[in-house]
DRENFIDO-320305 format. One record per residue (C-alpha): x, y, z negated. Coordinates in pm, 1 decimal. Layout:
// DRENFIDO-320305
+----------+----------+----------+
|        X |        Y |        Z |
+----------+----------+----------+
|        X |        Y |        Z |
...
+----------+----------+----------+
END
This chain:
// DRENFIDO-320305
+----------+----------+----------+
|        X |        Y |        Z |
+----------+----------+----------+
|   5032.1 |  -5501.9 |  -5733.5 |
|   5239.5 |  -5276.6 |  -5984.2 |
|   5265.6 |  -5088.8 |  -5665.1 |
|   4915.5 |  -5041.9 |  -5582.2 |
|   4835.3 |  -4926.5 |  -5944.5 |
|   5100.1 |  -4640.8 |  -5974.0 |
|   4971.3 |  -4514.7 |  -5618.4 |
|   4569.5 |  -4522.8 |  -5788.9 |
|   4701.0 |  -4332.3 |  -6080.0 |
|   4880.9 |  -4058.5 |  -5905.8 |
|   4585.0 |  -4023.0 |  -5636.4 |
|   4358.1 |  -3996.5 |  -5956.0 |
|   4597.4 |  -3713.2 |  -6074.6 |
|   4542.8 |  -3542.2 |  -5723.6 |
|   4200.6 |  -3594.0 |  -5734.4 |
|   4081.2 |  -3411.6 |  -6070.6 |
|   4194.5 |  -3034.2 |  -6000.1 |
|   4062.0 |  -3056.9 |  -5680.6 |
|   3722.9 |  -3174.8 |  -5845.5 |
|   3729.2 |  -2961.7 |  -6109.7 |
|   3812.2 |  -2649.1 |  -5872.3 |
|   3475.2 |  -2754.5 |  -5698.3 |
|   3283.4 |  -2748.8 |  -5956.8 |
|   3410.0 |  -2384.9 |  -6058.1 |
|   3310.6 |  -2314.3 |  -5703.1 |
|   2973.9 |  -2471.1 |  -5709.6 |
|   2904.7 |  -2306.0 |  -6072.1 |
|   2998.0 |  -1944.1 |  -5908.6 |
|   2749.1 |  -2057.7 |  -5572.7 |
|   2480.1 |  -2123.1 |  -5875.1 |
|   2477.3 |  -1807.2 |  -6085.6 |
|   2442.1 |  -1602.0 |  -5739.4 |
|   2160.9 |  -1845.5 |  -5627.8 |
|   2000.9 |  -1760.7 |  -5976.8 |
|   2040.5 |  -1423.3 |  -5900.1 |
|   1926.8 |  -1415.6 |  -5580.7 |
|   1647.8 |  -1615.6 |  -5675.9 |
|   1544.8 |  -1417.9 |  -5990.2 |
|   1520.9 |  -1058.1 |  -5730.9 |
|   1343.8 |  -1245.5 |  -5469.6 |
|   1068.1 |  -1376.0 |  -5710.2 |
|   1108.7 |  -1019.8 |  -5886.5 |
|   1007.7 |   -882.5 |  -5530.7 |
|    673.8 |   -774.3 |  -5509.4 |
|    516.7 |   -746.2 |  -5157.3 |
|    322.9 |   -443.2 |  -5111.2 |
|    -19.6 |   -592.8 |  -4995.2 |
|     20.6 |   -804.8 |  -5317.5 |
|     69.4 |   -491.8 |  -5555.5 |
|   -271.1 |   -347.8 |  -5406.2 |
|   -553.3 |   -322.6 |  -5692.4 |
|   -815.5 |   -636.1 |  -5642.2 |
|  -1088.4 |   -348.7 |  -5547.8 |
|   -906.7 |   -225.8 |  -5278.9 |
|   -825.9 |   -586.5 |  -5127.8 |
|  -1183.8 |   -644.7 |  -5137.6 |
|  -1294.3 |   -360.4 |  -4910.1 |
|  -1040.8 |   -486.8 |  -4694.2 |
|  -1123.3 |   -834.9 |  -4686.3 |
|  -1529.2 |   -652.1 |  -4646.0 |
|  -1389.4 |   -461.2 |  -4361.4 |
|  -1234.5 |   -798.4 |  -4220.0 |
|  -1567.5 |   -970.1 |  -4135.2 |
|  -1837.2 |   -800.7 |  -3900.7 |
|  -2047.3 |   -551.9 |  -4035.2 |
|  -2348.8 |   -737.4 |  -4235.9 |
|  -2617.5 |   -815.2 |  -4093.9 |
|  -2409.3 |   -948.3 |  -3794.3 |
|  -2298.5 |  -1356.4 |  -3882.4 |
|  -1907.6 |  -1463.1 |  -3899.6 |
|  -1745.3 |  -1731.4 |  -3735.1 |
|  -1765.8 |  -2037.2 |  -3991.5 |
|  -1428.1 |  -2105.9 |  -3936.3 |
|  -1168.6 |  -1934.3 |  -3722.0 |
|  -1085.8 |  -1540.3 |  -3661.4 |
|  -1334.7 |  -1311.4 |  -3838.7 |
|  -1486.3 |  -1592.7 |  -4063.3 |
|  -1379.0 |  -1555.2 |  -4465.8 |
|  -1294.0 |  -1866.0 |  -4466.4 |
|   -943.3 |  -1742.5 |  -4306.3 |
|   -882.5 |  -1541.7 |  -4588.3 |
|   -859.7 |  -1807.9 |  -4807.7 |
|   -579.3 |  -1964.0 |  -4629.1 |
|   -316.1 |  -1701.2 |  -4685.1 |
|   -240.2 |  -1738.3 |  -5054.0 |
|   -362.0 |  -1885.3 |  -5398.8 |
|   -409.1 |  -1478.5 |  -5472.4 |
|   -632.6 |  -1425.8 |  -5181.2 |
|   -833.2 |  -1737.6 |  -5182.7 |
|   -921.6 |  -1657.0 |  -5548.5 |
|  -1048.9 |  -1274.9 |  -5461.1 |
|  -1193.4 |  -1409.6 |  -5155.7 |
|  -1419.9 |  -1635.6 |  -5349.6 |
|  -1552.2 |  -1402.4 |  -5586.8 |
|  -1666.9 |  -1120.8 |  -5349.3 |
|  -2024.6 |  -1257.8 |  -5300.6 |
|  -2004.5 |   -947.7 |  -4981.2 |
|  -1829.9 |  -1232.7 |  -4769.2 |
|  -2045.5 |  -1497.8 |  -4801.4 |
|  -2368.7 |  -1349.8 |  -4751.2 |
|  -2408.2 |  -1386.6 |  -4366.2 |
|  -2433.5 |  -1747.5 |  -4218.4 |
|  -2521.3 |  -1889.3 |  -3871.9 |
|  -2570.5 |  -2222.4 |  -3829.1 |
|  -2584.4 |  -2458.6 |  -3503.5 |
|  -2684.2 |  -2785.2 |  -3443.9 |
|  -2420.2 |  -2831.7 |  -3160.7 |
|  -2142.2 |  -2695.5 |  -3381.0 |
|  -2256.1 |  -2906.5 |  -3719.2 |
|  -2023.9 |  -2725.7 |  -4021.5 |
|  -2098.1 |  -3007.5 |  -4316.7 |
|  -2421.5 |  -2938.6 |  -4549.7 |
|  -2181.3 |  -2995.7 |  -4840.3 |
|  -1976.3 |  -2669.7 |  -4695.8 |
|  -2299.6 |  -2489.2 |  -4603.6 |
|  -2430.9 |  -2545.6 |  -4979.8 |
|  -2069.7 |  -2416.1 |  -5129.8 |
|  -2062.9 |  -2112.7 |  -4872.5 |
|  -2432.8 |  -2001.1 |  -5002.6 |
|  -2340.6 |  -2085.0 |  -5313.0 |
|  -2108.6 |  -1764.5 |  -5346.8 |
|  -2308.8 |  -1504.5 |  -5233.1 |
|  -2460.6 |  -1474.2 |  -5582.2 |
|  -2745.3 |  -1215.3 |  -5607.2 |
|  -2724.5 |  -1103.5 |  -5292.2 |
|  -2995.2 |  -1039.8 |  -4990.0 |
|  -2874.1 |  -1270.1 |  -4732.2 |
|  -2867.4 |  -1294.7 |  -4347.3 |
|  -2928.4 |  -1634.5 |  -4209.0 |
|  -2931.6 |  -1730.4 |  -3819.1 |
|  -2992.1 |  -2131.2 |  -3706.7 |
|  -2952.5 |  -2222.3 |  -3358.0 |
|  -3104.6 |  -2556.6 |  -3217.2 |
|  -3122.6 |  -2499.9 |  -2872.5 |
|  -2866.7 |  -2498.0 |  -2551.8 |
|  -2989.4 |  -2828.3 |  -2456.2 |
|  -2879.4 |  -3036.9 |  -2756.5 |
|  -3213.3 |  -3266.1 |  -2799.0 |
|  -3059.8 |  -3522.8 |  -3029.2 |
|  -3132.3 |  -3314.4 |  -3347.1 |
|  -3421.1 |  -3417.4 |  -3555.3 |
|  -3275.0 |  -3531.1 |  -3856.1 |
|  -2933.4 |  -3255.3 |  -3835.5 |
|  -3266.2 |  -2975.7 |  -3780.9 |
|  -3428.0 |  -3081.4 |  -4110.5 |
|  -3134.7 |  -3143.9 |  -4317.4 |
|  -3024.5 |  -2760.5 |  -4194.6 |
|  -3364.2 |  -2611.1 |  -4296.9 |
|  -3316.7 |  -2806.9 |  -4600.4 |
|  -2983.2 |  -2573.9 |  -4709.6 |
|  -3129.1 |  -2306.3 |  -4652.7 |
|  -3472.5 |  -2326.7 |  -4850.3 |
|  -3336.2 |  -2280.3 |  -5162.0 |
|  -3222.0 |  -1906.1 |  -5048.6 |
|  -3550.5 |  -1830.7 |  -4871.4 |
|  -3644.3 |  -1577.1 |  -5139.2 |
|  -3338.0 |  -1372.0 |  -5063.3 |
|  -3359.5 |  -1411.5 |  -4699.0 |
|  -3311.2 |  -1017.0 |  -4574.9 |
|  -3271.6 |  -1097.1 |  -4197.2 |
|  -3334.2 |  -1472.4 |  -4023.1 |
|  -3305.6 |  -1570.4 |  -3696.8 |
|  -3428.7 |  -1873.1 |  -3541.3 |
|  -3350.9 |  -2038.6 |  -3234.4 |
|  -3507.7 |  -2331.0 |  -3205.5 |
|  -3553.7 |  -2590.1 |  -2931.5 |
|  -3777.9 |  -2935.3 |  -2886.6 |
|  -3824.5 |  -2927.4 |  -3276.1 |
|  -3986.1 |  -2645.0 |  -3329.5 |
|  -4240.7 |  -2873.0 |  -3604.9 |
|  -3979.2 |  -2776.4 |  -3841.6 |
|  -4070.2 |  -2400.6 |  -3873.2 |
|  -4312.9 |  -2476.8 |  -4128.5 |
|  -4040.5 |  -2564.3 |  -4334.1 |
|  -3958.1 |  -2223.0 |  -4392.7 |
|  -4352.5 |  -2110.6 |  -4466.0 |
|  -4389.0 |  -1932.1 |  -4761.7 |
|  -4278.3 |  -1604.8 |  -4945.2 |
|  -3993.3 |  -1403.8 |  -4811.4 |
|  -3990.0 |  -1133.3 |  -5065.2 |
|  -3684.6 |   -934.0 |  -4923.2 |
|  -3733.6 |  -1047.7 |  -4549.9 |
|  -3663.6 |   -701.9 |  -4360.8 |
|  -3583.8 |   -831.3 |  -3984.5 |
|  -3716.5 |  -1136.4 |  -3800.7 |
|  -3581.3 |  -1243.8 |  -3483.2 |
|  -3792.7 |  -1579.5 |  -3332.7 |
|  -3718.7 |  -1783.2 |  -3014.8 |
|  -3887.1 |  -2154.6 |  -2915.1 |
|  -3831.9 |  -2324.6 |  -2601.4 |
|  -4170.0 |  -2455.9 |  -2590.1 |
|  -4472.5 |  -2370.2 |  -2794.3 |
|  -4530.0 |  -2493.7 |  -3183.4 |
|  -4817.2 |  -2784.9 |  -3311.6 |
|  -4990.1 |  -2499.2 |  -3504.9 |
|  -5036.7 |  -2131.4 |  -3589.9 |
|  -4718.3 |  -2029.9 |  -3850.6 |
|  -4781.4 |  -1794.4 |  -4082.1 |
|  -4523.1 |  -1523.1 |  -4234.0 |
|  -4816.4 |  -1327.3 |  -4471.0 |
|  -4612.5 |  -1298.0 |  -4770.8 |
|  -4328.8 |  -1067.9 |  -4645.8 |
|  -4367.1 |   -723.4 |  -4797.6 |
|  -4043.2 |   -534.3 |  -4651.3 |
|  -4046.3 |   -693.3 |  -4298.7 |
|  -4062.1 |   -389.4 |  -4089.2 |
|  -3893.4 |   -539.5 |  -3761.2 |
|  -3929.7 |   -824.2 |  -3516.6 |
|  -3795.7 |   -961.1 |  -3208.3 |
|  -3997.2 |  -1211.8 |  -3072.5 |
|  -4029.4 |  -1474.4 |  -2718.7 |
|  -4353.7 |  -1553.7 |  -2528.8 |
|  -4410.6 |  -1885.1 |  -2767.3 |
|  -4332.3 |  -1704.6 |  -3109.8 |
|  -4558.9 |  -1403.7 |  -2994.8 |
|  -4815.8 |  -1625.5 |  -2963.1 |
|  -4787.9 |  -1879.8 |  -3241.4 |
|  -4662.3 |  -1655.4 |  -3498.3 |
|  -4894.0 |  -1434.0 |  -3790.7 |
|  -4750.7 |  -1127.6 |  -3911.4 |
|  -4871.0 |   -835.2 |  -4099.0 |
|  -4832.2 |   -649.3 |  -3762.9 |
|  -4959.6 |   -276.0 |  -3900.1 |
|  -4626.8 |   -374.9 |  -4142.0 |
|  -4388.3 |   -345.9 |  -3849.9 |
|  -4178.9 |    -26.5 |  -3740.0 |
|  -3942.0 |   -177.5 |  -3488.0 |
|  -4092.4 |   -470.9 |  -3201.0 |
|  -3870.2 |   -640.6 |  -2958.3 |
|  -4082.4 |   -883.1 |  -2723.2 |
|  -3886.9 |  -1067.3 |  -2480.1 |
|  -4033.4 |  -1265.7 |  -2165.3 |
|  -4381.3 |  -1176.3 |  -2271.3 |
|  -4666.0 |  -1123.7 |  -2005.4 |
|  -4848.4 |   -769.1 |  -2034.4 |
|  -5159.0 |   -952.1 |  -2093.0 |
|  -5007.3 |  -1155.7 |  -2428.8 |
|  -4838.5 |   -853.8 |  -2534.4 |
|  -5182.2 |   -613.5 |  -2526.4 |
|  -5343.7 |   -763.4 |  -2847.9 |
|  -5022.4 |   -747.8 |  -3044.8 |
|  -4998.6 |   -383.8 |  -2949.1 |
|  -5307.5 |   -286.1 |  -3058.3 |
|  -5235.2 |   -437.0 |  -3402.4 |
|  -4898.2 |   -256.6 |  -3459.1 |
|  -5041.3 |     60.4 |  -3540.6 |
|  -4748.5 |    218.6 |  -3720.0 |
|  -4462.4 |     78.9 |  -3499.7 |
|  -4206.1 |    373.2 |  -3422.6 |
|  -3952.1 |    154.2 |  -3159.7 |
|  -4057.1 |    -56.2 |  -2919.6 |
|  -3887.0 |   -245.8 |  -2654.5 |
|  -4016.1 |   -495.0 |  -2394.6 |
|  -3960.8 |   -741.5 |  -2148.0 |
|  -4254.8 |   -786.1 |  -1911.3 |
|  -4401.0 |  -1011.3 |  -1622.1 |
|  -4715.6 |  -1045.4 |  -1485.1 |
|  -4922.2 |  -1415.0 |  -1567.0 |
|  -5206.6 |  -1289.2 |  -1286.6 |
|  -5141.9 |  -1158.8 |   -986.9 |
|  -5487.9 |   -973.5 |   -986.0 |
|  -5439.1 |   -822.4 |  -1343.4 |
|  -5547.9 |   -484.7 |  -1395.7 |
|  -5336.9 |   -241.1 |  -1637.6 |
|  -5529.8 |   -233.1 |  -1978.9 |
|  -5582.0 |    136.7 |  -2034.6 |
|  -5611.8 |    129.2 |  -2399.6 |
|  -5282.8 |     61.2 |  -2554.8 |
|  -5265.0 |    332.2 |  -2798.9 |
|  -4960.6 |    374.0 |  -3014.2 |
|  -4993.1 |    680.3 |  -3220.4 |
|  -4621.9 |    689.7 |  -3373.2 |
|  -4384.6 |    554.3 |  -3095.6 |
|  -4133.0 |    777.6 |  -3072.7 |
|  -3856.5 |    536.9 |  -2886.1 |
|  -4019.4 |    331.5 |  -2549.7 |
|  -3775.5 |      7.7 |  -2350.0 |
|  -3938.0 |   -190.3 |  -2057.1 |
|  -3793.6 |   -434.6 |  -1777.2 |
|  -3992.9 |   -560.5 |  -1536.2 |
|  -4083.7 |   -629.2 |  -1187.6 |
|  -4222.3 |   -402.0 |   -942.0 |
|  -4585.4 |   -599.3 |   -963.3 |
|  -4617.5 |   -402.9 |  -1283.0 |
|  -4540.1 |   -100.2 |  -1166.5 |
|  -4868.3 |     75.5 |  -1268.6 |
|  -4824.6 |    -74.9 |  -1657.9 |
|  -4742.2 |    313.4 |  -1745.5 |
|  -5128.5 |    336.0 |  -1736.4 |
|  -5154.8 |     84.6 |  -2015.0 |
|  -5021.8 |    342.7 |  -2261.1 |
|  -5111.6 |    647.2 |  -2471.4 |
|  -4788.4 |    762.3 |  -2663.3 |
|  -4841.1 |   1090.9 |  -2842.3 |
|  -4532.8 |   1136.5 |  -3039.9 |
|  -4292.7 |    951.3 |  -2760.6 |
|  -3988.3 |   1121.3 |  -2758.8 |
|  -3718.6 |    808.3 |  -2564.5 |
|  -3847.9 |    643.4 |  -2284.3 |
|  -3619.0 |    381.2 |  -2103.2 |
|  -3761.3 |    256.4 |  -1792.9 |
|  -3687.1 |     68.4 |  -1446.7 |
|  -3802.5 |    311.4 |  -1214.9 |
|  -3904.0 |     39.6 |   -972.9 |
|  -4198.3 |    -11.4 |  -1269.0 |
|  -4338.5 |    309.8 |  -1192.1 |
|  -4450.4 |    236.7 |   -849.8 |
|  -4390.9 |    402.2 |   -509.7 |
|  -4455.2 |    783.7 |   -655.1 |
|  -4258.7 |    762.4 |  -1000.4 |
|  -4245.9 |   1153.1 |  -1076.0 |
|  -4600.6 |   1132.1 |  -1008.2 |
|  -4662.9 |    873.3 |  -1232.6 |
|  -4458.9 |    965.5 |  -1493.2 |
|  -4606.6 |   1302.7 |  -1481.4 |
|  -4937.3 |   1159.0 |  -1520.5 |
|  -4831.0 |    936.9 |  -1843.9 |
|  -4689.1 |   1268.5 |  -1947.8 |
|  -4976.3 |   1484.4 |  -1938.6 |
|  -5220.8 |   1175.0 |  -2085.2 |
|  -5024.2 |   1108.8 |  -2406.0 |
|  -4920.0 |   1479.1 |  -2435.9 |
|  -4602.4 |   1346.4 |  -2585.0 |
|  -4290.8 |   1600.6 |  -2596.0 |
|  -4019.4 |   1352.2 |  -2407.2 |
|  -3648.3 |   1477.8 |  -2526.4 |
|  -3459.9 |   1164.2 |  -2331.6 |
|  -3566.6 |    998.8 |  -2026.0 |
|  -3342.6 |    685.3 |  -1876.1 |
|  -3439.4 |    562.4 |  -1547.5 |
|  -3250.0 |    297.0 |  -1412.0 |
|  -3160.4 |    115.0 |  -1109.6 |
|  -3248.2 |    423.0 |   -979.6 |
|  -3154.1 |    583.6 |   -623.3 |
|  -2848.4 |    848.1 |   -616.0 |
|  -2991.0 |   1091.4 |   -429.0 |
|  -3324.9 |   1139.5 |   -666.0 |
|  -3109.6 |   1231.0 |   -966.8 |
|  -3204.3 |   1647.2 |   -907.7 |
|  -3573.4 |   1518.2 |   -826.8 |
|  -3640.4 |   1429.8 |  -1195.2 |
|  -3423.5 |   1689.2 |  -1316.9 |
|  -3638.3 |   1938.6 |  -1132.2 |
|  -3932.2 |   1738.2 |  -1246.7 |
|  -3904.0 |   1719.9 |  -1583.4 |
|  -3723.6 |   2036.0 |  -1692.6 |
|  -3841.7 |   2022.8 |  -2043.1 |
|  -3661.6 |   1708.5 |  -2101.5 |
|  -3330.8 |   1807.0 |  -2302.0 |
|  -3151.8 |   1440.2 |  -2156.6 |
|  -3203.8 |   1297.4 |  -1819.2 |
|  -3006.4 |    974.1 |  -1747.8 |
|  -3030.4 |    811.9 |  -1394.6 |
|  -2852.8 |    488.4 |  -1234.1 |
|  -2704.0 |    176.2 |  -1407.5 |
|  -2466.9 |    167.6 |  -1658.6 |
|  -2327.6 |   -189.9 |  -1497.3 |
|  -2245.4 |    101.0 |  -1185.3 |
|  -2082.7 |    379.2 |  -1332.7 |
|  -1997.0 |    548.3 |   -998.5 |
|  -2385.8 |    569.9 |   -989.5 |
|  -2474.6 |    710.7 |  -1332.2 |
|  -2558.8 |   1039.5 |  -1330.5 |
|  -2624.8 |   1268.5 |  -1640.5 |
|  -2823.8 |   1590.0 |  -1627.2 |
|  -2877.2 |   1797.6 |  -1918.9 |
|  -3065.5 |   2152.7 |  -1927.1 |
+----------+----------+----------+
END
């Protein structure tokens, strides 16, 4: 036992330098961990020295271009930018530029609660909104209304809106009322509304793009308009809406024919077009005859819509507006009849021919 004890006491003996010359070691390990430490957090990285102005035109730059909608989550969508640091999520949140675009979808729910806080941030500023309701998702009543819901409250800085709606199209009246700052509206139903919707209190809307259902169910202050887009529209629907757009500037549209035994209206008259787009099929291919376009300078046409003579016909539609063309685009057109039109139409300063889908058949002529 004695033994045991004396063995204990001189292991003990043993033990304490070697201790004791850790702990020097350790100490030494600490100061250059403090040092280390203290440079590293002394380190500033250079994107984090940049001035908070400068990191928000990048963070604008980030996003698409307004009026075009981010991503709500995901590459492109400002929410991404708050996931990088406490520094960025804080700048982030106070540039109102971010937030200020928003589509929502009805297939792709994003939670109102998120919706309200997104809006919420774009303090004073005009907003672009887009809602999407169709693709074949018909269990959406109640996620449809609780969607128009969000966005009511910002209705009266609602600068662009588009709509797509589906089966619950009853909705849209939701949205009735004054749009004070509403510059662009872009409709589409998939079938046709209960009633007659009125926008009649939108002052600055100067451009729409409407379907064959919002064309017909929808009131504007057409004379208003400067820019029309109508999509899957018959001639026949589009006529009266024509005639009430009297200082419309661009126009582009998407044509069939409802009768068969419909004859080209021969008093479309749009005294300040400048810029012309139809598609087609060839059973409209006298609907050149429809129009008087003094000041048309663009036309961009399918030249299987200007029927079995088209330099004849165009040179007709020519002479009858007395418009000055300065660019002509035919497409779908056939190689060899490039150096017709050029020939044709020497006047005009830009000829384009063919499809751009078929570069190897795009031809341009200049003269």
């Amino acid at each position: 036992m004695l033994q045991r004890l004396a063995e204990d006491r001189a292991r003990l003996a043993e033990l304490d330098p070697q201790i004791s010359e850790l702990e020097d070691a350790l100490a030494v390990l600490r100061s250059q961990r403090s040092v280390v430490k203290e440079r590293l957090e002394a380190y500033k990285y250079p994107v984090l020295t940049l001035p908070n102005e400068v990191i928000t035109e990048i963070f604008v730059y980030f996003i698409p271009e307004y009026p075009a909608c981010p991503p709500l989550a995901g590459l492109q969508s400002p929410l991404l930018l708050t996931h990088i640091c406490r520094l960025w999520r804080e700048i982030a949140h106070s540039i109102p530029k971010l937030w200020r675009a928003v589509s929502l979808s009805i297939r792709n729910p994003f939670p109102l609660d998120s919706i309200n806080i997104w809006l919420s941030k774009t303090g004073c500023f005009p907003l672009a909104i887009q809602m999407n309701e169709t693709d074949g998702y018909y269990d959406v009543d109640e996620s449809s209304k609780s969607l128009f819901a969000a966005i009511l409250p910002y209705r009266p800085r609602c600068e662009y809106l588009e709509l797509r709606l589906g089966l619950h199209v009853c909705h849209l009246p939701l949205i009735e009322g004054d749009f004070p700052l509403l510059k662009h509206l872009d409709l589409e139903f998939d079938e046709e509304p209960d009633d007659k919707i009125e926008f009649s209190s939108v002052p600055m809307l100067r451009s729409a793009v409407l379907d064959i259902f919002a064309a017909d169910w929808i009131v504007l202050p057409w004379s208003q308009l400067t820019t029309l887009a109508l999509h899957t529209i018959s001639l026949e629907s589009c006529a009266p809406i024509l005639a009430k757009v009297t200082s419309l500037s661009e126009c582009s549209l998407d044509l069939y024919i409802d009768d068969v035994n419909y004859i080209a209206n021969p008093d479309i008259m749009l005294p300040r077009l400048k810029s012309l787009t139809v598609n087609g099929d060839e059973s409209m291919n006298a609907f050149l005859n429809s129009f008087t376009l003094p000041l048309l300078s663009k036309l961009d046409v399918c030249e299987k819509l200007l029927g079995p003579d088209p330099i004849s016909s165009l040179t007709t539609f020519i002479s009858r507006s007395e418009c000055k063309l300065q660019y002509l685009r035919i497409s779908s057109i056939k190689s060899d009849s490039a150096i017709s039109y050029s020939a044709a139409f020497p006047s005009i300063q830009e000829l384009i021919s063919g499809t751009e889908k078929d570069p190897r058949a795009r031809h341009l002529l200049s003269v």
